[in-house]
N, C-alpha and C positions, 0 to 999 in steps of 0.2 A: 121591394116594390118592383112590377115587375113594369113592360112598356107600358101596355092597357089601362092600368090600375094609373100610371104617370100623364097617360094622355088625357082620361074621364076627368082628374083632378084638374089638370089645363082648363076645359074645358067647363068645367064648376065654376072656375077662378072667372074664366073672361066672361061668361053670362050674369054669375050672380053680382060679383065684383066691380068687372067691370061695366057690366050692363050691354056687352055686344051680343049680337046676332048670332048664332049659330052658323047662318050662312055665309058669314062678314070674312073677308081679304085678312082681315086685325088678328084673326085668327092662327094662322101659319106665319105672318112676320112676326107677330111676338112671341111663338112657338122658334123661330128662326135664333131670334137675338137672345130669346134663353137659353139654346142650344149655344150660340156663339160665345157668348160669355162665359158657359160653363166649359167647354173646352177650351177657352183662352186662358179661364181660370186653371183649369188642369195641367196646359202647355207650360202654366209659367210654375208653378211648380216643379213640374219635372225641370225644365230649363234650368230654374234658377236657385232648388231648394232640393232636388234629386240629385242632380247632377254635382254640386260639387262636393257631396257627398261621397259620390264613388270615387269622383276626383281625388281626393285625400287619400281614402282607403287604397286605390291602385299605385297612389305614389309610395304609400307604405309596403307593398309587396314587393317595391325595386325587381318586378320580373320586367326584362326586357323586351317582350314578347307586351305586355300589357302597357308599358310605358309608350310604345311606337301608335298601340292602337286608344291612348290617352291623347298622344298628341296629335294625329289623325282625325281625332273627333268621332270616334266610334262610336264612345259612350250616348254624346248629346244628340248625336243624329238616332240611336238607339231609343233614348228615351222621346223624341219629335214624332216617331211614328206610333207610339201607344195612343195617344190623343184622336191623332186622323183615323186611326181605325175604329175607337170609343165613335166619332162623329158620324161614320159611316154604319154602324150599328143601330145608332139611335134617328136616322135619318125618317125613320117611319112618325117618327113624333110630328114631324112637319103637317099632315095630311093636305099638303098641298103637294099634287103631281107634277105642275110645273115648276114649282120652286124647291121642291124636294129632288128634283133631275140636277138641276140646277148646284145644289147642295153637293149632289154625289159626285158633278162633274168635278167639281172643285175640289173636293176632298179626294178623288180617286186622280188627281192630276199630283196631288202635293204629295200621297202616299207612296204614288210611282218614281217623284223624284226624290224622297228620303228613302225611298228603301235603295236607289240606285245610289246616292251616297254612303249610307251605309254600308253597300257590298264593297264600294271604294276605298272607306277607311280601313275594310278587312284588308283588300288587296292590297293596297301603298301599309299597311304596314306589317305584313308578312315580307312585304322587299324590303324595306329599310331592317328586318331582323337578319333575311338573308345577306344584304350588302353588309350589315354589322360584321358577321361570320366571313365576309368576303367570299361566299359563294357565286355571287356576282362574276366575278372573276373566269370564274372559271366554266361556270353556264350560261346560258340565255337566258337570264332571269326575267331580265329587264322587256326583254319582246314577249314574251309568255303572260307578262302583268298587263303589257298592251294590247294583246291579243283578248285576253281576257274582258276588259276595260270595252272594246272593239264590239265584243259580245253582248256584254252588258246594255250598253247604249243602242245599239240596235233592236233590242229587246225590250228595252224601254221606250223608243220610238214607235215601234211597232204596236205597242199594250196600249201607250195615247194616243195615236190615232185610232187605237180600238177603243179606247172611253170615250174620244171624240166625235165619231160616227156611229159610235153605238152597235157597233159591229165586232165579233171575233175574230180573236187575231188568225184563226186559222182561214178564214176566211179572207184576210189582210195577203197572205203568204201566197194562196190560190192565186190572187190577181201579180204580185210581185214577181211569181214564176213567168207570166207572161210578158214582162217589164227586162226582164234578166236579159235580150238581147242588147236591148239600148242602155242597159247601167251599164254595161259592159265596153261601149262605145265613146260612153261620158266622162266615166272613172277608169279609164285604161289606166291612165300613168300611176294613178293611183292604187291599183290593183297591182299592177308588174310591181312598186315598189314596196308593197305589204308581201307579194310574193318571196322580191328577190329579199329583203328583211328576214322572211324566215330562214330562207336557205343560207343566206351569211351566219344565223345564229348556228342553226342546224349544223353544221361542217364545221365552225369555229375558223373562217377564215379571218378574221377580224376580229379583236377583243380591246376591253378599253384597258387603254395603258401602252397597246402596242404602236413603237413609229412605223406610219407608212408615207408612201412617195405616191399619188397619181397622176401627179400632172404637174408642171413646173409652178403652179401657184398653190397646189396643194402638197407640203411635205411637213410634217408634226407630227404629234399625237395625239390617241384618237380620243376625246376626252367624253364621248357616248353616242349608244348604238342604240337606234329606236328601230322600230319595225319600218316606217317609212329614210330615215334620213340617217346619216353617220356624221358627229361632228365633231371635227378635227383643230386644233389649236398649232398652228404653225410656228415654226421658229420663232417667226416675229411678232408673237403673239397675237397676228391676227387670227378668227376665226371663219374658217370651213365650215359650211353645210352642204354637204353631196345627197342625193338620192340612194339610195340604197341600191338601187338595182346598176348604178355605177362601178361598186364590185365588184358586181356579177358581168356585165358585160365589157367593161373596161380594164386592159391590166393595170398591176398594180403591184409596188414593190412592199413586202413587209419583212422589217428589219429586227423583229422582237428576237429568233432563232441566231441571230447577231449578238444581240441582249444578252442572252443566255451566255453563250457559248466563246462569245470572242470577236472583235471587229476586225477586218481587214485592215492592214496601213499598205498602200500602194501608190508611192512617189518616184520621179526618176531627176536627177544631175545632170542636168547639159553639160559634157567637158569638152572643152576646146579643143580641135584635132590636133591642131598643134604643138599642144603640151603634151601628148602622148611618147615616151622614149624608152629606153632600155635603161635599165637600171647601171651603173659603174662601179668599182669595189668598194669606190666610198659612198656610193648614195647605198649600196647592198648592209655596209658595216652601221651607217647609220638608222636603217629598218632597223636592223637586229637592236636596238637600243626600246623598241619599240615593246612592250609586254606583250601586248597579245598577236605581233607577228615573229617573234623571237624564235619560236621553235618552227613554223611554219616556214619561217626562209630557211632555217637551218635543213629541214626536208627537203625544202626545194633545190635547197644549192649539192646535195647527195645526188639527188636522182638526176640535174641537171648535169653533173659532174661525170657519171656514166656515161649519160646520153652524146659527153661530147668528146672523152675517147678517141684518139684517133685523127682528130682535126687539129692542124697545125696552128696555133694561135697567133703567128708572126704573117698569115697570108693575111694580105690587103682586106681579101670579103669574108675574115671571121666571122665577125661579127654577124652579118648575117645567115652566114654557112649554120654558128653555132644555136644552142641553143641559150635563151636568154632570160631574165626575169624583167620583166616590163613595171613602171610605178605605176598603170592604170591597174594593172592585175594584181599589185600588190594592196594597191586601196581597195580594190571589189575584195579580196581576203579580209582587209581590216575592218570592211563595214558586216562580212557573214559573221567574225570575232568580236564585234561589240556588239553584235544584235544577241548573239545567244549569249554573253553573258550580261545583259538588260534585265533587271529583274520584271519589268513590266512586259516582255514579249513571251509568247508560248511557245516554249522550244518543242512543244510537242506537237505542235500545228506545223504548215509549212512555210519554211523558211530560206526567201532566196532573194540573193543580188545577182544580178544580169543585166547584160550587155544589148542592149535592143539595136535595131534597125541604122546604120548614122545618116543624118539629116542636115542638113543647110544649116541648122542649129547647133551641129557637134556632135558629141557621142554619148546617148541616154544610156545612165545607170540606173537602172532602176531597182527599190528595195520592195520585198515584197515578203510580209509576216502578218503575224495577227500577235491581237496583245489577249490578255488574260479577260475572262467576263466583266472583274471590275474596273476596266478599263474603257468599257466601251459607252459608256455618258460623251457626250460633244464634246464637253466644257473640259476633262478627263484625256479625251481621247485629242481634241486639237492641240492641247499642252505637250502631251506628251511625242505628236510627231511632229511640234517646232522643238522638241530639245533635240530630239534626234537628230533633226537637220542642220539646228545652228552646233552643234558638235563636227558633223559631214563638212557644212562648208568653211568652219572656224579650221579645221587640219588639215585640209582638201591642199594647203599651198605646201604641207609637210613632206608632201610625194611630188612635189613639181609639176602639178596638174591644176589648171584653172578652168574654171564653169566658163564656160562660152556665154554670151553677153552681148545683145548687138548694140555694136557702137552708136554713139549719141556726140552731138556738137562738143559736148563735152571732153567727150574720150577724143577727139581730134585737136583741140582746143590743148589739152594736155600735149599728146603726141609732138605737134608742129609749135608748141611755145617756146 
């Protein structure tokens, strides 16, 4: 049956039946509530007796691709807009011009917002297949879905104020070109951060997983990148939300190429000036008892051996005339001999104790290495340069050298008791 043939018989019904007017209002509202009914009748169908029909069948297919846009709600927002379009078809049944406008506003209001969920469940679950895959990782997935998303909605706004006004959207767009200085004025920060959003994606300055540093309140990891905003999870578990375009115009340190590759350790030893001497035959016999400076003094005391030739050992300023081995120089030896043979440091990176600047403080030793990529976690990497250290200061007294240390009531209190 086709419209005409469905409206004549309405029409049969309410005259001879019901006994209305031809001319009568009663006409198009009970033309309205039979349309009503019959597409609520059809919605709840598909809703309730379609739906988990394919429900079933797609959990049966375990494709993961159909299971994302299962739990998305694909399906149900799919089968929501067959009804509103059925409704919009048959809107001529109404033969009422104001109530049938009326009808379409309404229907073309609901149609615009299912088919805009619909393209949503498309999009959120093509990302949840790509994050499955962890392509995420490694593209901008996640801003491309928001860009998208972005599009969508603007399109969809645009289409209801065009049902709404009764007007074409191209008609909509005509007027918004001349609006585009002052959106521009309104949504600045908004715009700069969809901007800078992109270009963070685009470049891959930033990725989620990567530690960065901006600012002394902000240093964690970045736990997602949206086209507007970066949000970061700090040490202390609080959480960071930055602007995007923060990025872009703010430095910023990122520590993932760390990650990969090997973290810096870079500590120094205050030692006491004081404690600094020449080594004697028996602090030299007792190094040599040492494993890993055993053969190194034995080189040193060769070439020192040469080197002093010639000078009379019985004159008063030998000692400094000669040439000598010092215990500072012999621990900066013993600390480059225990760092390479460390199995947690990278002997193939670079590897060095040095003597810095002396200060009011003493004489900075400082150790300076990198450890191996699975070394570089916090919790990993702080463990590992406190053993280094409590090893440095636990033997530190084996060379007759002590860390400088300033004095406290206490160290007086000692001294003069």
């Amino acid at each position: 049956m086709d419209v005409s043939n469905l409206s004549n018989a309405l029409i049969n019904f309410g005259t001879t039946t019901l006994g209305l007017a031809l001319d009568s209002l009663w006409f198009p509202i009970i033309r309205v509530l039979i349309l009503f009914f019959a597409i609520s009748f059809l919605y709840f169908i598909a809703v309730y007796l379609i739906n988990p029909v394919i429900r079933k069948a797609v959990v049966k297919l375990k494709y993961p691709l159909a299971t994302y846009l299962l739990k998305h709600k694909l399906f149900i927002n799919l089968v929501r807009v067959f009804p509103l379009m059925l409704a919009i078809q048959s809107s001529s049944l109404i033969a009422n011009e104001f109530i049938e406008s009326i009808w379409l506003l309404a229907s073309n209001l609901l149609l615009i917002y299912y088919a805009t969920r619909l393209i949503f469940s498309v999009i959120n679950a093509i990302y949840d297949q790509l994050d499955h895959q962890q392509v995420t990782k490694e593209m901008p997935i996640q801003q491309v879905t928001q860009l998208l998303k972005v599009i969508v909605i603007t399109v969809a706004i645009i289409l209801s104020i065009g049902v709404l006004l009764d007007k074409s959207p191209t008609y909509l767009l005509s007027g918004l070109t001349a609006l585009s200085a002052v959106i521009l004025l309104v949504f600045r920060d908004s715009i700069l951060g969809f901007v800078a959003g992109i270009q963070v994606a685009a470049q891959k300055l930033v990725q989620v997983g990567d530690w960065i540093v901006l600012d002394k309140d902000t240093d964690g990891e970045v736990l997602n990148i949206s086209i507007t905003t970066c949000k970061i999870r700090n040490w202390d578990n609080s959480i960071s939300s930055i602007p995007a375009y923060d990025l872009i115009n703010k430095e910023f340190k990122n520590y993932q190429q760390m990650m990969s590759t090997g973290r810096r350790l870079k500590r120094s030893i205050n030692i006491d000036t004081d404690s600094v001497k020449f080594l004697t035959t028996e602090n030299i016999e007792r190094m040599k008892k040492i494993d890993l400076l055993s053969n190194l003094i034995n080189q040193k005391q060769s070439i020192i051996e040469q080197a002093n030739q010639g000078i009379d050992p019985s004159n008063a300023m030998a000692q400094i005339n000669r040439r000598n081995l010092t215990n500072i120089g012999c621990f900066r030896a013993y600390i480059k001999k225990y760092l390479h043979n460390h199995p947690a440091i990278n002997n193939d990176a670079i590897l060095l104790v040095r003597q810095l600047q002396s200060t009011e403080q003493g004489i900075p030793i400082e150790v300076y290495c990198f450890t191996y990529a699975k070394g570089t976690g916090w919790v990993e990497f702080e463990e590992l340069m406190s053993d280094i250290f409590d090893h440095l200061f636990a033997i530190i007294g084996s060379f007759d050298l002590a860390v400088y240390q300033q004095p406290s009531n206490r160290t007086f209190a000692k001294r003069y008791k």
